[in-house]
Each structure stands twice: as structure tokens, then as C-alpha cells.
N, C-alpha and C positions, 0 to 999 in steps of 0.2 A: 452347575455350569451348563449353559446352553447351546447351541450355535444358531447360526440365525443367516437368512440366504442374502441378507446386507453386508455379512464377511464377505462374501467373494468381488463385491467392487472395492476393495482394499485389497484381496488377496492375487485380483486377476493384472492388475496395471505392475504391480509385484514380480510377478512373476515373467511379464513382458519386458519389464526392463532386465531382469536377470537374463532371459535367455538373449534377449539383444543384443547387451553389453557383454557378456561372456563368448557366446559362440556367433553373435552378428555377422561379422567379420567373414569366418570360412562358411555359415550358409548362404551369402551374396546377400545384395541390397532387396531384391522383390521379396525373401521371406523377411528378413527384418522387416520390412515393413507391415507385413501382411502378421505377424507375430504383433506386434507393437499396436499396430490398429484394431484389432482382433481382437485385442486386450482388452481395449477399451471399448469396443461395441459391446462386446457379451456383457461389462458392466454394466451398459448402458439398459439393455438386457433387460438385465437384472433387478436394478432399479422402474424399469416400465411396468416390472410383473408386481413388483411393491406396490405402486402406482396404482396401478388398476383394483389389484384388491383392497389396497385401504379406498377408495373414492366411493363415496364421493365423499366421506366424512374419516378424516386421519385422525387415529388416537392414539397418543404417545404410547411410544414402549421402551424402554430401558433391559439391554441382553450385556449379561455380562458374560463374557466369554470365559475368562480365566482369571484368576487372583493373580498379582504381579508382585506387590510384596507388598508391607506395611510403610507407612509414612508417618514420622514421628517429629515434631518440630516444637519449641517450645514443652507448652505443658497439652499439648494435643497429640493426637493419633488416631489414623485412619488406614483402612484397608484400601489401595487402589488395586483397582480390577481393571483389566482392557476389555473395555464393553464397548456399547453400541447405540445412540440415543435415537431414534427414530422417530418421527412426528414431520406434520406437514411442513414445517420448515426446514429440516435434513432433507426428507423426499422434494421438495421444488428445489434445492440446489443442487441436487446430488443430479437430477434431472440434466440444469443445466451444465454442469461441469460434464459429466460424460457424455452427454448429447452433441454439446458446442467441441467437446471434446474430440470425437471421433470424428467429426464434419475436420478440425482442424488438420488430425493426423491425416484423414483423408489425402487433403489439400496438397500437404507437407509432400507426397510419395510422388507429386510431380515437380513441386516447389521448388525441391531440395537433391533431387538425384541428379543434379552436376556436381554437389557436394562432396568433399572429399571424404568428409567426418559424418557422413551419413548413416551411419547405425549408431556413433556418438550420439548425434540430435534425437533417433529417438527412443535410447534408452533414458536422454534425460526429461523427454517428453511425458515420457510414464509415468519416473519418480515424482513429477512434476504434480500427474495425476492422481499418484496416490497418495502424495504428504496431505492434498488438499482433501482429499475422500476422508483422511482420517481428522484432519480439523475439523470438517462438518459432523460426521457422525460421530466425534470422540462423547462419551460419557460421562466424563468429569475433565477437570480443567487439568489435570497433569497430559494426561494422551492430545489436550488440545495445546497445551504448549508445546507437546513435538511435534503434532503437525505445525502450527504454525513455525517455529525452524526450520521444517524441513518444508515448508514452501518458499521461506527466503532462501533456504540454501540452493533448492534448485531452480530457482529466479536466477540468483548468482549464474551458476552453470549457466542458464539460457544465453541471458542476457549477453555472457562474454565468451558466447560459444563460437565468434570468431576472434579467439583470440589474439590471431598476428596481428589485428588492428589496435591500437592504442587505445582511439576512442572508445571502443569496447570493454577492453580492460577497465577502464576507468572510469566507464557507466556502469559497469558491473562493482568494482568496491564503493565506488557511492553507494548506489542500491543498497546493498549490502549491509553498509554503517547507519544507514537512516535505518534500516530495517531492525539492527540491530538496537537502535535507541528504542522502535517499539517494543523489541521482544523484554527487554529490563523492566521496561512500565507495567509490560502485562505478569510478569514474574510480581513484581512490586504486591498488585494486585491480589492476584490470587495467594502468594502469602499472607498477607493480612486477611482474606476472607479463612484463610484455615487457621491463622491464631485467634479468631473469633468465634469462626464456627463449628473449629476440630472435622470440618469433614469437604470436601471435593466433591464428590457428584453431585449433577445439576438435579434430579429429584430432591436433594436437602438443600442446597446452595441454593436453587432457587423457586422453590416453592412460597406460598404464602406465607409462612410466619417467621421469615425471613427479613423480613421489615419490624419486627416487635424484638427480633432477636438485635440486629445491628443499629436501633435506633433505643435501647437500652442505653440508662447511663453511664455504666460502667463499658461500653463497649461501641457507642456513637460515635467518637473522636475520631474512628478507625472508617468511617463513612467514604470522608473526601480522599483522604487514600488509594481509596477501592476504585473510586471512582475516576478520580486520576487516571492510574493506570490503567484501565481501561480504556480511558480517552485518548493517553500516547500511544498504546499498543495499534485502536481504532486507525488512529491518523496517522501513524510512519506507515502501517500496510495501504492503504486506504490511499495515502498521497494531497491531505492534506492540508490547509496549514495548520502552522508551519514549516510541516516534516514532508513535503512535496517535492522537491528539488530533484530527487532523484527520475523520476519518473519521465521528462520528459528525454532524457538522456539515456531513459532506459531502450529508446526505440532505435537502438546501434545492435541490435541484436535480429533475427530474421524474424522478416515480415508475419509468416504463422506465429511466433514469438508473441509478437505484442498482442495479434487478436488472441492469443489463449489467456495469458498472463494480464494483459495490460486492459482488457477488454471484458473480457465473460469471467476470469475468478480470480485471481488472487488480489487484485485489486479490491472486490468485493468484501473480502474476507473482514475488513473492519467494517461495514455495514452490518453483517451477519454474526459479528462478536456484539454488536450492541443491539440486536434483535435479539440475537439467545440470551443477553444479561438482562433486559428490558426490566424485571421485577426489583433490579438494583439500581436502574436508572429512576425508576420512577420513587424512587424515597428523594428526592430531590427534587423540583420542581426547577430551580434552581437552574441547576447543572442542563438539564433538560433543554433550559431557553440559550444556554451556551453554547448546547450544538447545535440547535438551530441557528443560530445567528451567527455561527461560525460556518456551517454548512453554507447559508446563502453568500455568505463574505466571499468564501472559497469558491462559489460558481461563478461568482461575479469576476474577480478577481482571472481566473484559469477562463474565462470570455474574453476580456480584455488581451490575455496574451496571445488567444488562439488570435483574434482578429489581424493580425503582424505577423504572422508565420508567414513565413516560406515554402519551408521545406511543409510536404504533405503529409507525411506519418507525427512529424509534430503538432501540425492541426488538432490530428487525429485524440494526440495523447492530451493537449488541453483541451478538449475535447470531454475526454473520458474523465479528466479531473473533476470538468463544471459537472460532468452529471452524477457524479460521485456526490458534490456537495448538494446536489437536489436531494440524493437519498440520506445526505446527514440530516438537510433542512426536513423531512418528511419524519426523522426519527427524532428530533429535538419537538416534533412534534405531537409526536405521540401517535403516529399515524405510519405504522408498522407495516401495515397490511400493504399500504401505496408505495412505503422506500421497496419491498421485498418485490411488489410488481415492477418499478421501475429497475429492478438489479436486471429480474426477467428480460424485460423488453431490452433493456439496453445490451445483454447479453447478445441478445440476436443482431439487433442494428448495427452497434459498433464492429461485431467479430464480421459479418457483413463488410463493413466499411474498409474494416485493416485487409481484409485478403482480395477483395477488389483495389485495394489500394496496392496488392501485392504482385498483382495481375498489369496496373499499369507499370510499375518500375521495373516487371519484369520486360513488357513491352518496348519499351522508356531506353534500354539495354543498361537499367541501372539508377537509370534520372529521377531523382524526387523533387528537384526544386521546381515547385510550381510554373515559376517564371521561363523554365526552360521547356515546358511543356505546353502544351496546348494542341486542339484538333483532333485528340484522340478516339473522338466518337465516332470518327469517319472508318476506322480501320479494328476497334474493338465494340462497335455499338449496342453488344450484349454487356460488355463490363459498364461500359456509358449509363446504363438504364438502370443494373443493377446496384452500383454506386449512386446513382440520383436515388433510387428506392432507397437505401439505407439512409443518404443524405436528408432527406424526407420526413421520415423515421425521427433522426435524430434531432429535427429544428420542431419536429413537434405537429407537425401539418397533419388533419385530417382529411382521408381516416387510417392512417398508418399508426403503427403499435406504438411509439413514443409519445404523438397526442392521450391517448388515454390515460398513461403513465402521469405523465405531467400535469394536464387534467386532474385527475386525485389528489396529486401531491398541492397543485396552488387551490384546490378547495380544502385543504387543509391551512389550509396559512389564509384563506379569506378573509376570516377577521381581524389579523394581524397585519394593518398597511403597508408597513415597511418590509416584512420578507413578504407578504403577498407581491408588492411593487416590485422589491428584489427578484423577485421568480420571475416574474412578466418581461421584464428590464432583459434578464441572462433567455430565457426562449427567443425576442427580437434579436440579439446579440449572436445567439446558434443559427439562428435563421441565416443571418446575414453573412457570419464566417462560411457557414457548410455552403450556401450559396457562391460567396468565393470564392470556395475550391471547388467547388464544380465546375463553374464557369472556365479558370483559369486551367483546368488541367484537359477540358472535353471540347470546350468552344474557341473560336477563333482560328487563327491560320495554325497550319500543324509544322510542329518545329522539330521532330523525331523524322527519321528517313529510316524506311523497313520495319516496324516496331513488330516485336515477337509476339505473337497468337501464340493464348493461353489454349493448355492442353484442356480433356476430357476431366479428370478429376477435380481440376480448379474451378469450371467452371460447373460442373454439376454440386458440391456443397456451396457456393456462394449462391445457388438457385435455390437451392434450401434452405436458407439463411434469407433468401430473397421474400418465399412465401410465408416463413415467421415474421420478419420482419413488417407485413403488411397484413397478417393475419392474427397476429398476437396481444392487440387490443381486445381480442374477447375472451382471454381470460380472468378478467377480472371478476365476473359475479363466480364463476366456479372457483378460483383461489380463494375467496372471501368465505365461501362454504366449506374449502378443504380446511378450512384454518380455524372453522369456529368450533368445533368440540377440546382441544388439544389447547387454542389459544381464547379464552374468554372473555380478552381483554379488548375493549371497542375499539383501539387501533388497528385490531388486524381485520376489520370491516372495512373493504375498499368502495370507495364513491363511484359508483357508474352511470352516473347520469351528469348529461352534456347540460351545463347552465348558461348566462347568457356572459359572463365572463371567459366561460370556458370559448365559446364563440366568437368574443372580440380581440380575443388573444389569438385565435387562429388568423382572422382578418390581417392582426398585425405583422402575424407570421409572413403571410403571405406577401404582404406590401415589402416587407425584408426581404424576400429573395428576389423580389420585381427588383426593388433597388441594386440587390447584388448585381442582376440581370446587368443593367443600366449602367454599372460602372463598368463590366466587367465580360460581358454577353459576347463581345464581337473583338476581344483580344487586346482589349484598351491595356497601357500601363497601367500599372497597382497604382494606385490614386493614394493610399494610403502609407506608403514610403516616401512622400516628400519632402518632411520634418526627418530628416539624417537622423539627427540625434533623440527626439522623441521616441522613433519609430526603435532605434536602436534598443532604447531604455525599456519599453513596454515588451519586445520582441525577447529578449532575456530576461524576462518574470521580472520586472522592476527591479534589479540587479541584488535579487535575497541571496542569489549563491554567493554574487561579491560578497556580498557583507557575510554569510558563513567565511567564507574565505579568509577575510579580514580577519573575522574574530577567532578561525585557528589560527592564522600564522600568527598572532598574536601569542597567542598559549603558547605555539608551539615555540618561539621566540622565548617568550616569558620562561618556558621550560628548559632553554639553550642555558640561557644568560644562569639561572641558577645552577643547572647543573654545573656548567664550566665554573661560575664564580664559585661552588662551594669544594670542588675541584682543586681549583687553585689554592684555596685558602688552606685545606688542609694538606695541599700533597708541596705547599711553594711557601704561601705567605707566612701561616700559624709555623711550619715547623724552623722557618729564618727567623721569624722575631725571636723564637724557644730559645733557639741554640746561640742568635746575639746575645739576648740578654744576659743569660748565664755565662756569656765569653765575657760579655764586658762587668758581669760582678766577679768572676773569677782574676779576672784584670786588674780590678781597684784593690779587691783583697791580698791580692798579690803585692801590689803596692805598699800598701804597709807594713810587709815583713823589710826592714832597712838593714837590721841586725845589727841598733843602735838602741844600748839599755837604756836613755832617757825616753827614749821615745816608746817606748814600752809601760817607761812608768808612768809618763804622763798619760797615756791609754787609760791604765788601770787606776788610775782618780778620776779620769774623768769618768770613767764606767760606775766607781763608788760613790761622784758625786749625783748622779741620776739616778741609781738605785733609791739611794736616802730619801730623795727628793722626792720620788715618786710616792716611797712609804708614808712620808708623809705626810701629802699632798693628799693618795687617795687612800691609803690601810690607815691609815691617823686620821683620818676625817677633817685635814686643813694644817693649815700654818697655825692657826689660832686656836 
């Protein structure tokens, strides 16, 4: 056994939430914060001092800390150990999760101190932090099944961390039960890889001859399974479809909330499950063209609903969905290295976008609906700019860090028309929404009276989130280098060169927000709510929850109706017909006792003339 100084970004966000939530309370709100934040920069730390000594070329290491016990399932067994997998793609998330992390917490310590449950939020801030530190670096797939639980569980917490509201509560058990659907698929999953291959950790489970091993005859069947579950597990965290639903409703929980969770990781978390399986993806070719084509559906799809919002933070979240499916469509592609850049960039721009966006509803004294806002560039013109730079960012405009992202990813689909076309199609489409929430919420006459100026802390990390976000297109030829010893495989080679596609497509970019401009520039109505009933049908995701809806209370209906009918049947109907029936042959047999000898005797002939007859008929073998 080892130890390794990548334990302490699991041990320190740990140990923050403990002292938080235990003694929070009697040492006041500035050390809790300052505890809780502290936690996570020193991992942050931590991880930079990784950073720099593996670079500029990362080379996987695998530390097992301690033996945890034996695992026995079927006719297999294996020792799991809680270890540590390290390699250039642990180190770039771990990167961003405690970086974007500590920018958040930052945030949060002016965000949130009107707050009554403020050492609450951030001890679950922590947990938050470090269920996710341990999915990324877990070493085999059991330690990454509790991280991922324990980042739905403390999504949960977040999400309905006000709980007097309703709406809350019940964007938190949605969350929750989608989440739940994936956590089953990814058990699915990784059971079937250990009744195959007796063993959990990612040096055996997925090394090379890991494909000669599950594409055997005797053990192939068990392929689509795997794959499967991976795929639900991927798309309920992820927010994909189908298993999407949750997500936009997850934005009833505080504004730092969604850019941690909904923005920079755990959203992520099904991109990075199917990066780190990628040697199991690729036995299928197959499977592969299904998340691409699922990926581009989903961005297209989650564009479509952004363009109908209203409210701003739900922008935000279809939003983050379409660029979720750019990184599906990048890893159905085979083109690893561009979804893992675009998680990066989008990291920055989107947690960018939610905490400027958090800056105006605080301003707003509350107001998110677009419609009710406007003019606010007059009175916060540093949040004005800093939101247009994320906005930017995120429609893809060069030379801001989401161009480059997106860039890579549609020259990976160039020769493929249709999601290449689908790519281009959802960038105009980003263009055009992020333009009309800029527009509507900065320009035209101002409809807020007194709007509250953000403090020192909010607006010093959304500045740092400002300069990644416009500076973070150039990492691409160095990720492409950190990842080639560790990852061999030509996916994780990112394209960085601007082509003449990659140019026409910015052109279009551009003509999309002139247009946003043009409807929207000078305080015009939303042109696009004039169809009542379209606008309605689009605006709530094509109405997929109705129809989940539908199809529970169906079940749950379907589940009433038997239970009560079988209810009744044995506690009312079965045991009345029991007891008639035996009342009314108790009745008739009764009847015949007259206590009249003829009638006795005549019984007893006719009982000897059946007997006979019978004998007969069937022990005689007939009349004849």
C-alpha cells in the first residue's frame, strides 16, 4: 500500500464539509466559509502541483491505497482496493472541478450570506466536491459507483436546498429518480463486465485484450449489456435523451448551484464515463454511430427548447444540454480528445454565464423572466460584458474558447453530412437564442427600479471565468500532447487548425446574433411567442414530461386498480362466494333428511342403480 498526494483532493473537501456541518453553526458564517473554500483551493493546489509535474506528457498510474475486502459474485472474485487512477484525463477534470470549484465557493460567500442555512449550503457544496473527486479518480468501477451516488445524492441536497418551496422539493425528487434510473444501468453494467471478466479495475477491465476477451464466443452475448448500461448510466447523469427531463427543473435550486452542478461537473460526469470506458465502446462500431446520432438529436432538440424560454437560468440549462450532446456527438465519434476539450471550455463559459446570470436576478431583486427585465447594462455594465463574453463563448464566435471546441468537434463529423449539417444547424441556433438573452435581459428601456450592485467576490471569479473563457481556445495543441503517452488512441489528437468550414460557420454565427440584434436590440416584443400554443408546446420540451407523466399515472393507476381488485377479491368476494356456497349445499343436504323411510329407500336404489351402471359402463368395458 501506498499513498499518493492525489488523496488529499478527496480527503480535503472531506474534511471541510465535516467541520462545516458539525461545528459551522457556533464558529459564524466567515469561518465556515473560509473552512469550506480553503478546502477546496488547497485541492485545487494540489492537483496544479500534479499538473505541472506530469506535463507536459501524463502517464497513467494506478495507487492503491488500501485493500477494502474481497468481491465474490457468481463463479468470479476479486480483491477491491480503494485506489487512485491518475492519467491525463483524471488530472484535466480534476483540474476543472476544483478550479471552477473554488471560483464557485468563492462566489457563493457573497451569493448566499443572507441565507439562513448558510453553513447548510456549504457543507453540502463540499460533499458535492468530493463524491465527484472520487468518481473521477476512482480505480475500479465499484469506488466509481459510489461516487457517482454520491454525486446524485448531493445534487439531491443542492437542488432542494430550499426547501420551503415546492418547486424545489420536486425538482429535487425528479433529479433524483432519473438519476436513479442511471445509477441501475451502470450497476447492470459493471456487473456483467465482472461475470465476464472476474475483475474491476480499469488496468484489466480496460486494457487491450479486453476486446479478444468479451468478443469470445462463449462470452460476446454479454457485449450489448455492457454497453447498455453504460449508455443509461451516461444519459440520466448527462441529461440526455431520453432521461433529460430533470435538468431543466433542476434550476429551482441557487444560482452557484447550477453553474457547479449543472455547468462545469456533474452534468459532465456521463461524458467522462464514456471517455474512460472508450476501449469498450469501440468493440462496437455500431453503438458508437448511436451516440453520435443521439448526441446531435439531443443538441438539436435542447436548441429548439432553449429558443422559447423565458425564464434565463432555463436558457441557460437547455443550453448546457445542446452542448452536452455536441460532446456525445464528438465521442460517438471517436474523437475523444474534442468532447474532453469542449467539457473544458464549456466548463468555463457556461459556470461564467450562471453566476453573471446570478449577478443579474440578484440585481433584478429576484426577476428571471427575461420579459420583465431589460436595460441592465446601464447600471451593471461590467456584468453586461462579462455575460456577453460567456455568451460569445458559448454561440461559438471567434476567437473565444467555444469556437475552438466546436471547431474540432464539426471537423470531426465533416464527413458525415447529416450530423456535420446537424452541428452547424444547433451553433446558428446557440447563436441566436444566447443572442436573445442578451439582448432581452441588457438592452432596451430598463424595467427594474434600484437594481442591486454585485459585491467584490462575485464579480472578481466571474473575471476569471471571463479570461478563461476567452483565453481557453488555446489549449488545445497542449491537451492533445498531455493525452498522447497515456491515451494512444487518434481520438484523443485534437484538430487545431481553423478550415474554411470552420470560417463559414463563424460567418453564420455572426449573421445569428445581427439577426438576434434585429428582433430584439432596442426592447422589441419576443416575436417568437405569437403562435400561443406552438410556442407553449416547444417552450416545455415538446411536452416529454406530459407523456412520462401520462405513462406513470398509468402504472400507477394500473397498480391501484390491482391492488384494490385483488384486495377485494380475497378479503370480500372469494371469501362470500366460500362461505355461500357451502351455506347453500349445507341447505340442500339438509333438505333431504325428511325422516320419511321411503324416501331413504328410494335414495339407496337410486345410488345402487349408478354404481352398477357405472361398473359397467366403465370397469366392464361397456354394455356389450
Amino acid at each position: 500500500m501506498q499513498f499518493d498526494s492525489m488523496a488529499l483532493t478527496l480527503i480535503l473537501p472531506v474534511l471541510g464539509a465535516l467541520v462545516t456541518g458539525l461545528v459551522g453553526n457556533r464558529w459564524g458564517r466567515g469561518i465556515s466559509a473560509v473552512v469550506a473554500s480553503g478546502s477546496v483551493f488547497l485541492s485545487f493546489l494540489v492537483v496544479l502541483s500534479n499538473l505541472v509535474t506530469a506535463w507536459p506528457a501524463a502517464e497513467a498510474r494506478s495507487v492503491d491505497l488500501w485493500k477494502w475486502g474481497t468481491l465474490t459474485f457468481g463463479s468470479g472474485t476479486t480483491d477491491i482496493y480503494f485506489g487512485l487512477y491518475i492519467d491525463a484525463l483524471s488530472l484535466t477534470l480534476m483540474t476543472v472541478i476544483t478550479g471552477v470549484g473554488f471560483l464557485i465557493h468563492w462566489f457563493s460567500t457573497e451569493y448566499m450570506k443572507g441565507d439562513s442555512d448558510f453553513t447548510r449550503y456549504f457543507c453540502y457544496l463540499n460533499l458535492f466536491i468530493a463524491a465527484m473527486t472520487l468518481l473521477v479518480l476512482a480505480n475500479n468501477f465499484i469506488l466509481l459507483i459510489i461516487g457517482w451516488g454520491g454525486v446524485g445524492f448531493a445534487s439531491f441536497a443542492l437542488i432542494g436546498f430550499w426547501r420551503e418551496k415546492p418547486s424545489a422539493a420536486e425538482a429535487a425528487k425528479k433529479a433524483f429518480v432519473m438519476n436513479v434510473v442511471g445509477d441501475i444501468g451502470l450497476m447492470v453494467a459493471v456487473f456483467a463486465l465482472f461475470q465476464n471478466l472476474h475483475a474491476l479495475d480499469y488496468a484489466t477491465v480496460l486494457n487491450d485484450g479486453v476486446a479478444t476477451i468479451l468478443l469470445d464466443n462463449n462470452r460476446g452475448e454479454w457485449l450489448p449489456l455492457v454497453l447498455l448500461g453504460l449508455l443509461v448510466g451516461a444519459y440520466a447523469k448527462s441529461a440526455q435523451l431520453p432521461l433529460h427531463t430533470w435538468l431543466p427543473d433542476a434550476m429551482e435550486g441557487p444560482t452557484p448551484v447550477s453553474a457547479l452542478i449543472h455547468a462545469a461537473t456533474m452534468v459532465t460526469a456521463g461524458v467522462y464515463l464514456l471517455v474512460r470506458t472508450h476501449p469498450l465502446l469501440e468493440l462496437s462500431p455500431a453503438f458508437l454511430q448511436l451516440v453520435a446520432v443521439m448526441g446531435a438529436v439531443t443538441a438539436f432538440y435542447a436548441a429548439c427548447c432553449a429558443l422559447f424560454q423565458n425564464d434565463l437560468k432555463r436558457v441557460l440549462a437547455y443550453s448546457t444540454m445542446s452542448q452536452l450532446g455536441y460532446m456525445f456527438l464528438a465521442v460517438g465519434l471517436g474523437a475523444y480528445g474534442a468532447a474532453v476539450f469542449h467539457l473544458v471550455t464549456h466548463a468555463f463559459f457556461k459556470a461564467l454565464l450562471f453566476l453573471a446570470a446570478g449577478i443579474v436576478i440578484h440585481a433584478a431583486h429576484g426577476e428571471q423572466d427575461m420579459r420583465r427585465l431589460g436595460g441592465l447594462a446601464k447600471d451593471i455594465p461590467f456584468t453586461a460584458f462579462m455575460f456577453g463574453v460567456g455568451g460569445l463563448a458559448l454561440a461559438g464566435m471567434f476567437p473565444f474558447a467555444g469556437f475552438f471546441s466546436k471547431e474540432a468537434i464539426l471537423h470531426a463529423a465533416h464527413e458525415q453530412t447529416f450530423l456535420f449539417g446537424m452541428g452547424a444547424l444547433v451553433a446558428l441556433m446557440t447563436a441566436f437564442y444566447t443572442g436573445r438573452a442578451y439582448f432581452m435581459t441588457f438592452s432596451g428601456p430598463q424595467r427594474v427600479d434600484s437594481p442591486h450592485l454585485p459585491g467584490g467576490p462575485t464579480t472578481l471569479s466571474c473575471l476569471i471565468l471571463t479570461v478563461l473563457s476567452i483565453g481557453a481556445g488555446a489549449f488545445a495543441a497542449p491537451l492533445s500532447a498531455f493525452f498522447d503517452p497515456s491515451h494512444t488512441v487518434e481520438g484523443f489528437q485534437i484538430h487545431t487548425e481553423i478550415n474554411a468550414s470552420g470560417i463559414i460557420v463563424t460567418l453564420l454565427v455572426a449573421a445569428s446574433i445581427a439577426l438576434a440584434w434585429v428582433m430584439y436590440g432596442k426592447g422589441q416584443q419576443d416575436k417568437l411567442g405569437r403562435n400561443v400554443t406552438f410556442n407553449n408546446f416547444v417552450r416545455t420540451g415538446f411536452q416529454v414530461d406530459a407523456a412520462y407523466l401520462i405513462w406513470a399515472n398509468g402504472f400507477r393507476d394500473l397498480g391501484r386498480l390491482c391492488a384494490h381488485g385483488v384486495d377485494r377479491l380475497f378479503s370480500t368476494l372469494l371469501p362470500g362466494l366460500i362461505s355461500s356456497s357451502f351455506w347453500g349445499m349445507g341447505r340442500s343436504l339438509t333438505e333431504t333428511q325428511t325422516g320419511q323411510v321411503r324416501h331413504y329407500m328410494v335414495s339407496i336404489m337410486l345410488s345402487v342403480v349408478v354404481l352398477l351402471f357405472y361398473a359397467l359402463l366403465v370397469g366392464g368395458g361397456g354394455l356389450i
